[in-house]
C-alpha positions in Angstrom: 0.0 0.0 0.0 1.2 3.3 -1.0 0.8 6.4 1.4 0.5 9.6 -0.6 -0.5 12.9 0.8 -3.9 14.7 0.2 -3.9 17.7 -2.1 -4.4 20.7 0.5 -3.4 24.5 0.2 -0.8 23.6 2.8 1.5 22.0 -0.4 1.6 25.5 -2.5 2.9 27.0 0.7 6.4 27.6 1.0 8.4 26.8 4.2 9.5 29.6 6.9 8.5 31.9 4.2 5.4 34.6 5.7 2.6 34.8 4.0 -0.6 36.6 4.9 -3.6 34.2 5.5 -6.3 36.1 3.4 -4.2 35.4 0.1 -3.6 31.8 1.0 -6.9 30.8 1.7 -9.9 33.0 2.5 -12.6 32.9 5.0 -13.7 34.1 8.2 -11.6 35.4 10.9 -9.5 33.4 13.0 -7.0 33.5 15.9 -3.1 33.8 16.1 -1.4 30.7 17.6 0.8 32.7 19.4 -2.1 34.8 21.2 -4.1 31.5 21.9 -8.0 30.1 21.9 -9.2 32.6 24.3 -8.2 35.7 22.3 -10.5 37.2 20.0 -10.7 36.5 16.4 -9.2 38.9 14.0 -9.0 39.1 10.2 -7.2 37.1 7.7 -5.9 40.4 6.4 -4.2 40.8 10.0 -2.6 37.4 10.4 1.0 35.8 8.5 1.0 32.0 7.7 4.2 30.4 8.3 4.8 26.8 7.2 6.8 25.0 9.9 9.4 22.0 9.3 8.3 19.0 11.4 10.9 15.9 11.7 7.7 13.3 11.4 6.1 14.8 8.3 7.8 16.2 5.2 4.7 17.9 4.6 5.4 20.1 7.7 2.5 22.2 9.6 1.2 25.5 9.1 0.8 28.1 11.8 -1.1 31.6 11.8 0.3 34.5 13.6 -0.5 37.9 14.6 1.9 41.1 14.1 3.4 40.8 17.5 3.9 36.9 17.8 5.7 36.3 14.2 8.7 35.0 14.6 12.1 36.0 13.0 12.3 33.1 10.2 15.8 31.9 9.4 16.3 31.2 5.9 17.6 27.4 5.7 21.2 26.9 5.4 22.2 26.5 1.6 23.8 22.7 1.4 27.9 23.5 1.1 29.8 22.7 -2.1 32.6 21.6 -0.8 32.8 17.6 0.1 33.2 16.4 3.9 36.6 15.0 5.0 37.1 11.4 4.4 37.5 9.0 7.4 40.7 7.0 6.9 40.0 3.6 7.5 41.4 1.0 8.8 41.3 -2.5 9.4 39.1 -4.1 12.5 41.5 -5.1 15.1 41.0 -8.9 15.7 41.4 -11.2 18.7 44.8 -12.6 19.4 44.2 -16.3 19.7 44.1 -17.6 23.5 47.2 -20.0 24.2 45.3 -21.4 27.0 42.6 -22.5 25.7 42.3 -26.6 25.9 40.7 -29.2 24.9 37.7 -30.6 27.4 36.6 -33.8 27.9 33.0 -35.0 25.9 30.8 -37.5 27.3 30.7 -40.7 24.7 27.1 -40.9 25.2 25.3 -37.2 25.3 28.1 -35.3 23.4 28.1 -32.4 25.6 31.5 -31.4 27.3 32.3 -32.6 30.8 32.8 -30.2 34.0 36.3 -30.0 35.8 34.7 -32.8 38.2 34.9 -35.4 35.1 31.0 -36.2 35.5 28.6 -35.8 32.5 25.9 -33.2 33.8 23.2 -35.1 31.5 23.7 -38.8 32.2 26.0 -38.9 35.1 28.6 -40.6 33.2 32.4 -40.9 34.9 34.7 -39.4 31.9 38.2 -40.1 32.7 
């Protein structure tokens, strides 16, 4: 299944760019985000819309503000020309084989190794 976003006025919008709200989309008056739900409606004419990145959706969110809660909008860092330094790399460093390490005893009859005490832990076998 293929996920495809709907075709909303929020696409032709460009991002951390101000626009104001009445030439985006029209309608009745609404409130700034920054002023909040209790504040009183005021024109489209009044308010900037200001398309927000968001890390989850490439499609990003759009936000309405007033005069005196628009942020100062950083334009986006131009991508630099010049290539990033290359790593030297070298060769995983490997395990130095263990001197010490000795053959143990099996049990003939469960195939499992024997402890230090010589009995099989399975069977109960005596392995000499």
């Amino acid at each position: 299944m293929k996920i495809t976003s709907s075709s909303d006025w929020r696409n032709g919008v460009a991002f951390d760019t101000p626009m104001i709200v009445a030439d985006l989309v029209p309608g009745e008056p609404t409130r700034c985000s920054g002023c909040g739900v209790a504040s009183e409606p005021r024109p489209r004419t009044e308010l900037w819309a200001i398309k927000h990145r968001h890390r989850n959706d490439p499609a990003g969110y759009v936000k309405f503000y007033c005069r005196t809660h628009l942020p100062v909008v950083q334009p986006a860092a131009a991508p630099s020309a010049s290539r990033p330094a290359v790593r030297e790399r070298r060769p995983a460093s490997r395990r130095p084989a263990l001197a010490t390490e000795t053959t143990r005893a099996m049990c003939p009859d469960c195939f499992i190794e024997v402890s230090a005490t010589g009995v099989c832990g399975m069977c109960g076998t005596r392995v000499a």
